[in-house]
N, C-alpha and C positions, 0 to 999 in steps of 0.2 A: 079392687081396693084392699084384699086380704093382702096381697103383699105392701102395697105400701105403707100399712099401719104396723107391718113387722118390720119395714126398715127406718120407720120413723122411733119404734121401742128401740131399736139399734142405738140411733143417733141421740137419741132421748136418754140412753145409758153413760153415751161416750162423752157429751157435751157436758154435763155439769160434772162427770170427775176429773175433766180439765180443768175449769175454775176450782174444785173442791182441791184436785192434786198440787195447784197454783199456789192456793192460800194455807196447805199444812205446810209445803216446802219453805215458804217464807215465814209463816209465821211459829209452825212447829204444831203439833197434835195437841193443841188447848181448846177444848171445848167452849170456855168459856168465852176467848174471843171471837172462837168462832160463835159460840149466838150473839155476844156484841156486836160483829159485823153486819148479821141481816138487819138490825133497827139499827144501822149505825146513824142514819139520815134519814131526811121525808121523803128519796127513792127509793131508797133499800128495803126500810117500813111498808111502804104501801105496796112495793112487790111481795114482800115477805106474807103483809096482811093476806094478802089475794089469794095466794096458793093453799095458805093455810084454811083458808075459807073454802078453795077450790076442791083441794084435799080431802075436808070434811064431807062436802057435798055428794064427792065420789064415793066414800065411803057411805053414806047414806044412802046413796042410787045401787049400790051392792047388796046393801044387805035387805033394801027392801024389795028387790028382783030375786032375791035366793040365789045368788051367784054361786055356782058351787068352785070351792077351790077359792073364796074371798079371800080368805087371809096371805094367797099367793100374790095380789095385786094389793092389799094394805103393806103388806112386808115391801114388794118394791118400792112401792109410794113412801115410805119412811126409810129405806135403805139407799133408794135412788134419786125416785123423786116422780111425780105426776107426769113429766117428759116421757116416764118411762112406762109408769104403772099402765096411764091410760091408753098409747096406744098398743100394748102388751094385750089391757081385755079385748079392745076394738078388733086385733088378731083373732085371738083365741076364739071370741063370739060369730067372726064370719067365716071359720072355720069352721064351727060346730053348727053354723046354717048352711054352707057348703056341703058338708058331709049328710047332714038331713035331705037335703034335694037329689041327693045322689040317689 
């Protein structure tokens, strides 16, 4: 499973700065419409809500495990996005269970 949770942080990286590299080309590096755009509608909203919840949650399962090196998976999570954050730990943690069995 350790690799496919590293190729899924791959894909988890590349996919959203397609849509993100989509919407500066068209609309130009405006922050602001860029957060208009996630509530622009009751789709966009309630995916928008989710993540942000989902987000948070991750961020709460990190720091109450002691993850060490958290703020490498908070930084992706708000630089990338949870696509990438989460399967980045899911890597790095059966890796560091991998290398213990060893």
């Amino acid at each position: 499973m350790k690799n496919v949770y590293l190729v899924f942080a791959i894909v988890g990286a590349v996919v959203p700065y397609i849509f993100f590299l989509d919407f500066f080309n068209t609309s130009g590096f405006a922050l602001d419409g860029f957060m208009a755009g996630l509530f622009a509608n009751g789709a966009a909203g309630g995916f928008t809500a989710d993540l942000l919840i989902t987000s948070v949650v991750f961020w709460i399962y990190l720091w109450t495990r002691n993850v060490a090196n958290m703020w490498v998976y908070v930084v992706l999570n708000l630089t990338i996005g949870l696509s990438c954050a989460l399967p980045a730990y899911l890597y790095m943690n059966a890796r560091q269970e991998e290398a213990a069995l060893a």
